[in-house]
FIFILUM-27147 format. One line per field, with one value per residue (C-alpha): residue number from 1; x, z, y; residue in one letter. Coordinates in Angstrom, 2 decimals. Layout:
// residues N
num = NUM ...;
c1 = X ...;
c3 = Z ...;
c2 = Y ...;
residu = a ...;
This chain:
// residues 200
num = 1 2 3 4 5 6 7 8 9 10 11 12 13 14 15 16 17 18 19 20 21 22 23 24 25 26 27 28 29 30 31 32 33 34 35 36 37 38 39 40 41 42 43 44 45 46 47 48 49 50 51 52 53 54 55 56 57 58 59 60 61 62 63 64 65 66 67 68 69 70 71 72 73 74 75 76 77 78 79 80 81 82 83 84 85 86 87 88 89 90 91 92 93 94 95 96 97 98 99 100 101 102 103 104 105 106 107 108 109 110 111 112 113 114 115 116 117 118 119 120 121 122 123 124 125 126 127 128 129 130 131 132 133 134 135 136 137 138 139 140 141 142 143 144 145 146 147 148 149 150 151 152 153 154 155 156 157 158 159 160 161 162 163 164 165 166 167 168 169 170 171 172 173 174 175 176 177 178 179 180 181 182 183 184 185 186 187 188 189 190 191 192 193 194 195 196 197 198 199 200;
c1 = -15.53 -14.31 -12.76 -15.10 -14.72 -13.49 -17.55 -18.37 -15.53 -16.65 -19.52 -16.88 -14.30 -17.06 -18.05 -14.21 -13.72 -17.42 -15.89 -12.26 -13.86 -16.63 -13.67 -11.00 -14.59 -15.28 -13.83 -15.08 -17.83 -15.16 -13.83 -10.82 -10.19 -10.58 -11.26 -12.70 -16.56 -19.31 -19.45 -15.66 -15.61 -15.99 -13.02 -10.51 -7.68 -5.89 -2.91 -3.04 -2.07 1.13 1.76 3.97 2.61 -0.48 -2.99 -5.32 -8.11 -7.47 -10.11 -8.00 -9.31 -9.29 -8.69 -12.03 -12.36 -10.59 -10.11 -7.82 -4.80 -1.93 1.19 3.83 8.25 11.00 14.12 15.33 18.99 18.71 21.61 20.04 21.02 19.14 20.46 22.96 19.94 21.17 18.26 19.54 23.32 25.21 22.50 22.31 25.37 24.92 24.43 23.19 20.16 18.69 15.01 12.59 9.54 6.53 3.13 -0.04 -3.15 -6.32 -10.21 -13.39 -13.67 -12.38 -12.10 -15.86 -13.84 -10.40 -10.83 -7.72 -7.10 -5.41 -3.01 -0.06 2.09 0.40 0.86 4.75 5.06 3.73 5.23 8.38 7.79 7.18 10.00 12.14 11.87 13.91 16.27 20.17 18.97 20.32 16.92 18.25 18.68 14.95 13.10 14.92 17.07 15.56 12.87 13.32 13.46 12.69 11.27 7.86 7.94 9.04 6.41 3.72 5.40 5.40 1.71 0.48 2.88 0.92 -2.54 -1.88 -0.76 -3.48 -5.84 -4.20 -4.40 -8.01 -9.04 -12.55 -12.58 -15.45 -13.48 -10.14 -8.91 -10.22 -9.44 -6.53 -3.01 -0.09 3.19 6.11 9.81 12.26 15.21 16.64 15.16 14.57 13.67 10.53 7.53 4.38 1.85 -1.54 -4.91 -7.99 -7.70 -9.86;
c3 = 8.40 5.16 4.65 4.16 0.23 -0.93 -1.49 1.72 3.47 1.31 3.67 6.59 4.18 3.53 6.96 7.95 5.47 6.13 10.00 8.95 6.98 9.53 12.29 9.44 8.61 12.27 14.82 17.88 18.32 19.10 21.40 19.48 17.02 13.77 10.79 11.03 12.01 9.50 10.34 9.47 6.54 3.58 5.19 5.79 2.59 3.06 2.40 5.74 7.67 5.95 6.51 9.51 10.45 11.22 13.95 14.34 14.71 12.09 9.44 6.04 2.82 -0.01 -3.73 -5.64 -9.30 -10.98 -14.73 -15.84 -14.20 -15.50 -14.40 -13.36 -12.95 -11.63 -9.43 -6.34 -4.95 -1.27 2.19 5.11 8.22 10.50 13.56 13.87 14.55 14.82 13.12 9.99 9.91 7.81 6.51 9.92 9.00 6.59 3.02 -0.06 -2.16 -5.50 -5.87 -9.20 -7.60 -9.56 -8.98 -10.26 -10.47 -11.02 -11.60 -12.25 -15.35 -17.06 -17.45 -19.05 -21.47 -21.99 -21.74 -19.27 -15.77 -14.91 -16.80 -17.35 -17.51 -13.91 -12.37 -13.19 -12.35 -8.94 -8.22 -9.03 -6.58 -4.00 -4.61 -4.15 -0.54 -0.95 -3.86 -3.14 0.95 3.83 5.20 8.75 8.83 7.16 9.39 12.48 14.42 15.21 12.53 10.31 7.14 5.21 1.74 2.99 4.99 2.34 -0.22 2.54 3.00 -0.91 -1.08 1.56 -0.19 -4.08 -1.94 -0.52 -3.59 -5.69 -3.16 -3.33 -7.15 -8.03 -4.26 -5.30 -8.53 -10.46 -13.37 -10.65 -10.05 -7.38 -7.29 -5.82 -5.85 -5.43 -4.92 -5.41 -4.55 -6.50 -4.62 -7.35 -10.01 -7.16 -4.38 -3.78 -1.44 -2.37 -0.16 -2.00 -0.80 -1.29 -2.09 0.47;
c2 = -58.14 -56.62 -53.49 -50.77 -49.17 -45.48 -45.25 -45.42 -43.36 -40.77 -39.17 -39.22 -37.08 -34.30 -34.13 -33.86 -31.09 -28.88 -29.05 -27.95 -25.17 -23.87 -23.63 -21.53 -19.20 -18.72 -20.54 -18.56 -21.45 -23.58 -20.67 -19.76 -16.97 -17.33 -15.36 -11.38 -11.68 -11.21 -7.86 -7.01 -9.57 -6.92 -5.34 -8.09 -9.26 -11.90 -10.18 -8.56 -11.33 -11.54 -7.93 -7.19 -3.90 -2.76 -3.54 -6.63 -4.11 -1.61 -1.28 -1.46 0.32 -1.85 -0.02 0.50 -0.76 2.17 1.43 4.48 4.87 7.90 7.16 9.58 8.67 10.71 9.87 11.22 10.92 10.87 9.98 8.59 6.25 4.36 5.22 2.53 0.42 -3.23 -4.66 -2.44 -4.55 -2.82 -0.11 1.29 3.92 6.73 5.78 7.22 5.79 6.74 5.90 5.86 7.03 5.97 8.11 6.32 7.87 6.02 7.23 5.71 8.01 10.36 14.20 15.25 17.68 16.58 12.65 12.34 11.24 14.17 16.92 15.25 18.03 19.33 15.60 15.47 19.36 17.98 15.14 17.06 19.46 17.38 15.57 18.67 18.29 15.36 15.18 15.17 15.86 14.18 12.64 12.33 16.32 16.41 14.33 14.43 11.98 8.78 8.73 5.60 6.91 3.07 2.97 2.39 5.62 7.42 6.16 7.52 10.89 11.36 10.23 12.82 15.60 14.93 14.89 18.01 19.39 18.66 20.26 23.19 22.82 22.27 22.91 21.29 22.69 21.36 18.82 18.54 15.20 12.63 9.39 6.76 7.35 4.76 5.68 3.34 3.60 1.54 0.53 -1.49 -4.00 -6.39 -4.35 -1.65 -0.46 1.27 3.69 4.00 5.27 7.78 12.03 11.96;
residu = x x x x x x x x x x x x x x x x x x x x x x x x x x x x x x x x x x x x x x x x x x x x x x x x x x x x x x x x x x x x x x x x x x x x x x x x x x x x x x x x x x x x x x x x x x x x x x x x x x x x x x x x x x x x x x x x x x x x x x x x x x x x x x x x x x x x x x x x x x x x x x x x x x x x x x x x x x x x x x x x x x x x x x x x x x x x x x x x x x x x x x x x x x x x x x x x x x x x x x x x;
């Protein structure tokens, strides 16, 4: 009997791929897990499986399609430890770190009046301000001992500081900003971390 051709192993390929791709979309009918469920599909990235926080069950906000974005950067100089933890090495001891903080602020549109994001002047004043909490500080004495003071935690504690300040600032004000907000902490050139999420 002769070989059969690349024409006719061709209907055996497809069927091998539509079955490799129906167990990867959901694979619970083969009784293994598989991808989120239709029903927590609009939620689910990608990215989040890479991530190593975080909880399987969590329901993760994805950033809207914001096209205007004002961005907002200072520095802070700040010491911290962690703990002599050993999965730290050498870090675990008390060293000193100077971040560029980045503070990006994005909206669907902009300010009916003044065609801006937000006052510039108002988002640096701010961020600068919030930042006091931190600048030339020993973070250990700030937060406490044991609390990990990474990059990433930081980035979230400066996010929730600007949010609370700008509600105290426009406080629903009619024209105040709302919107997304990323913050990003620059260890070096090579190195950084980022919080972002809703005003609200």
């Amino acid at each position: 009997m002769p070989p059969p051709n690349r024409t006719m192993l061709l209907p055996l390929y497809l069927c091998i791929v539509i079955v490799v791709f129906a167990s990867a979309v959901d694979a619970s009918l083969f009784g293994v897990s598989g991808l989120p469920s239709l029903s927590r599909r609009a939620s689910y990235h990608p990215i989040h499986s890479l991530r190593g926080g975080g909880d399987d069950d969590e329901q993760f906000k994805l950033r809207p399609y914001l096209p205007y974005t004002l961005a907002i950067r200072d520095s802070i100089m700040i010491a911290h430890s962690f703990h002599d933890h050993p999965s730290f090495g050498p870090a675990g001891g008390l060293h000193g770190a100077t971040y560029t903080v980045d503070v990006e602020f994005a909206s669907h549109n902009l300010h009916p009046a003044c065609n801006w994001v937000i006052d510039i002047g108002v988002a640096s004043d701010m961020v600068a301000e919030v930042l006091k909490k931190y600048n030339y500080k020993n973070l250990d004495e700030v937060f406490g001992e044991g609390v990990m003071t990474t990059t990433e935690f930081m980035c979230k504690e400066i996010f929730d500081g600007v949010v609370e300040k700008l509600k105290e600032k426009y406080d629903d004000e009619e024209g105040g900003f709302k919107g997304w907000i990323k913050v990003s902490l620059w260890e070096s050139h090579k190195a950084w971390a980022s919080f972002e999420g809703p005003t609200s």
